[in-house]
N, C-alpha and C positions, 0 to 999 in steps of 0.2 A: 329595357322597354322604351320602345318611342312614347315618351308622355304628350297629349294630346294639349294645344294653349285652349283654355276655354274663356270667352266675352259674354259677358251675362249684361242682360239688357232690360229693366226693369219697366214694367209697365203698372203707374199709380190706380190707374183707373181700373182695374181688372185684379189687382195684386199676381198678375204674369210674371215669370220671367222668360227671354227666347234666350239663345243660346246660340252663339260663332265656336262650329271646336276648330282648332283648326292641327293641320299635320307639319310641324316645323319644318320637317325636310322639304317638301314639295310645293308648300303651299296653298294646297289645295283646301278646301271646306266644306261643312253642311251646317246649315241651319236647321235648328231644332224649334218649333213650335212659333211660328213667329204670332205677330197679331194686325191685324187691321183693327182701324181705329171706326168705331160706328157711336155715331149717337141717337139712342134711343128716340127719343123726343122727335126727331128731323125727320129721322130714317136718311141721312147723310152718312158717307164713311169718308173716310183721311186716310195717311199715311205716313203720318208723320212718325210711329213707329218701327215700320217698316224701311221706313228714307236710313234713319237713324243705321238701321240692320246696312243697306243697301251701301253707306257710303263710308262706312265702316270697312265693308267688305273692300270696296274700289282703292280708298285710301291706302290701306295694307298690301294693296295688288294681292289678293287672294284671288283662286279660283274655285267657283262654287260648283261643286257635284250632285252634292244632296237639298234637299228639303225635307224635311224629317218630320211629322206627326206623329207624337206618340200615342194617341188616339182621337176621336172626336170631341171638342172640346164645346163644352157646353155652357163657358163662362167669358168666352173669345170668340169673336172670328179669327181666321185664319188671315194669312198675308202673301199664302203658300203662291198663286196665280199671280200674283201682283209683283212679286219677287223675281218668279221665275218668267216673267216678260222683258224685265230689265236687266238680269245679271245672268240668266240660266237654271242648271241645276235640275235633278230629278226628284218628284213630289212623291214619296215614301209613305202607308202607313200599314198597319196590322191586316191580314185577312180577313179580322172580322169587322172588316167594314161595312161587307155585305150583310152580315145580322144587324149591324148598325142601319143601314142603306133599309133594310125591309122592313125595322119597327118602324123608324121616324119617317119612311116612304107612306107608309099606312097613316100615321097621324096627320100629315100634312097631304094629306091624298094628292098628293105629290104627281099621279098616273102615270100611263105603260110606259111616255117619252122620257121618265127618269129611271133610267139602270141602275139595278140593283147589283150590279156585280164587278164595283168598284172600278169600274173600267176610266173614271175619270182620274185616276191617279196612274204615274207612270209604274211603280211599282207597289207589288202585296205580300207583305212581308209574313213570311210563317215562321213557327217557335223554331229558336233554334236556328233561322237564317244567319248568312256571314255577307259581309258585302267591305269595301275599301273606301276610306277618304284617303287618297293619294297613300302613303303606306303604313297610315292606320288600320289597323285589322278592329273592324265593330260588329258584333252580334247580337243580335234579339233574343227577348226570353217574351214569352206570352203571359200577359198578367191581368188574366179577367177579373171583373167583381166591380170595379168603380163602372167600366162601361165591357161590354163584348170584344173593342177593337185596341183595346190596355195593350202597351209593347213599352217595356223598358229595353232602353238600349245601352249596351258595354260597348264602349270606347277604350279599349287599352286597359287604364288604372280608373275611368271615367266608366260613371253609370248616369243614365240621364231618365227619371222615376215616373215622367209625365204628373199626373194626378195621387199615383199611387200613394206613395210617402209625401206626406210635409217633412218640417224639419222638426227634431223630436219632439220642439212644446206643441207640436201642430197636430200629430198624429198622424190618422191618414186619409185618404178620402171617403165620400161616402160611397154608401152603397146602396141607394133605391131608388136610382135613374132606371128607366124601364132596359131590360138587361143585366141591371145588375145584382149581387149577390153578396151580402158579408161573406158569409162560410169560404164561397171562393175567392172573397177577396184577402183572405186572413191566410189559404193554402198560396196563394198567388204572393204575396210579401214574404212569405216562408223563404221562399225559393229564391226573392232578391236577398234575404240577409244570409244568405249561404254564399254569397260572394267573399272574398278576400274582407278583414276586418279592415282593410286601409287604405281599400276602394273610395273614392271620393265619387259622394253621390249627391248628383244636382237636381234640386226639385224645380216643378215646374209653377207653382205657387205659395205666395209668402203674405201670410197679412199681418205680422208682428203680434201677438199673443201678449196681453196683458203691456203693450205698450213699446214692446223693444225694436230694435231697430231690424228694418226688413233685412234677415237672411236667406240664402239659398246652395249655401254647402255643406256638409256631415260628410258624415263616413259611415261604415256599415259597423263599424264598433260601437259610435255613437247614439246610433238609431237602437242597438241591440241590448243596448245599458240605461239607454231614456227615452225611447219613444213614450210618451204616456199610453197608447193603444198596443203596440206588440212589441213592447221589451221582452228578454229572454224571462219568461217564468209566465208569461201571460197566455190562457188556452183560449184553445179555437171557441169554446164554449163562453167564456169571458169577453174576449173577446168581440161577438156575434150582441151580447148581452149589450155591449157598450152602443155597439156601433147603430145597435137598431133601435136604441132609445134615444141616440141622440139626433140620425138622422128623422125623427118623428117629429123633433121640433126643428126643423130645417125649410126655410123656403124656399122656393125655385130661384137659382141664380136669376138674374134680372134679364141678361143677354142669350136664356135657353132659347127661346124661341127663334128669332134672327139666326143664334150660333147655329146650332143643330141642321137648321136646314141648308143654311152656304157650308157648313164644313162635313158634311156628309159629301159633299160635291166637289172636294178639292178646294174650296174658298172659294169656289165659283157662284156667281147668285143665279136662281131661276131664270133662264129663260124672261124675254120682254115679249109683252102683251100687245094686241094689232095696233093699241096706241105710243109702240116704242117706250114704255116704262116696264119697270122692273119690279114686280112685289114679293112681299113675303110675307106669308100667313098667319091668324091668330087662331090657332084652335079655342072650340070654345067648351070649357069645364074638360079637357079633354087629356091636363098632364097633372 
């Protein structure tokens, strides 16, 4: 098996991680989930994230193919446009971005000038697609339930969970972002720990649970023996039980609002106003 090198890139402020996999033979790359740097408060965004990802890549003379979303991230901006101005690369994410694109299009009454049909990204990835980082073979699996446009992606002996899985003291994501679904998201996890037991699976967020230090690798035996939400013996019914009582004492990530509306666009922001500024919306009572 060509084993894929993977560079994990931790982001404090967000508990993110992105991800460089790269294809030893060729040196080619994708970038998985990057982040822009935004501050609430300013409404300013940075890059020093993204620089980080950027010269990472330059350093190692890689060449970048991909940009990877594994779906709309509602706790991050994206870095996706910002990357791929500087280094290249094709901006990837799930098909249903368009269910994505029409709920959050409606709440931000976003109107006609914003496309609902994902057309801002270069590619739309459906279950079960195959695609190459130089002569890594990666495929999609479809994994609703945290959001509509969920896609874990297989890299070789690499799985890469976006939201879906934490690491096992974490559990897994939630599920009552508008879109989404325990039941599917509990049949959606099913279908990742049906992978190989030795798969090494990289999450996309880490906030150290009871104090330990941020990780972001497992494997699909370890997930299947300790996740505390879907270990082997745990039912959909249980499950469902868990997840919708705890998402009821959950509050809105802090970065939904900003996130949601630039990464449904590719990380692109709104459209500037006849005074050449750029805004972004605050629904009011409205998430």
């Amino acid at each position: 098996m060509n084993t894929p090198l993977v560079k994990a890139f931790h982001d404090s402020s967000t508990g993110t991680i992105s991800y460089v996999v790269t294809d030893k033979i060729t040196n080619n790359c994708a970038v998985i989930d990057s982040v822009l740097d935004f501050d609430l408060a300013s409404g300013r965004t940075s890059t020093k994230n993204a620089d980080e990802i950027i010269n990472y890549i330059k350093s190692s003379k890689l060449n970048i193919e991909w940009i990877i979303e594994t779906h709309v991230h509602a706790d991050h901006l994206s870095a996706a446009p910002y990357i791929q101005e500087k280094i290249g690369g094709k901006i990837g994410i799930g098909e249903g971005i368009m269910l994505v694109q029409d709920t959050f299009g409606k709440i931000f009454n976003a109107g006609t000038e914003f496309e609902r049909d994902g057309s801002q990204f270069d590619r739309l990835f459906k279950d079960n697609d195959t695609y190459t980082i130089g002569k890594l073979k990666a495929r999609t699996m479809y994994t609703p339930g945290h959001t509509p446009a969920c896609m874990v992606h297989v890299i070789e002996d690499a799985a890469f969970t976006g939201d879906t899985l934490f690491m096992p003291d974490g559990g897994t994501a939630r599920a009552d972002f508008p879109g989404g679904d325990a039941r599917t998201l509990f049949r959606s996890i099913k279908k990742v720990l049906n992978l190989p037991g030795d798969t090494r699976l990289f999450i996309c967020h880490d906030y150290g649970p009871g104090g330990r230090d941020i990780s972001w690798e497992t494997t699909i035996s370890e997930q299947r023996k300790n996740n505390i939400h879907v270990k082997d013996g745990m039912t959909e019914d249980e499950y469902v039980e868990i997840r919708e009582a705890r998402d009821a004492t959950l509050s809105m990530p802090k970065l939904i609002i900003p996130a949601t509306q630039v990464n449904m666009r590719a990380g692109d922001m709104p459209d500037e106003e006849e005074n050449g500024v750029k805004y972004l919306k605050i629904p009011i009572n409205n998430l």
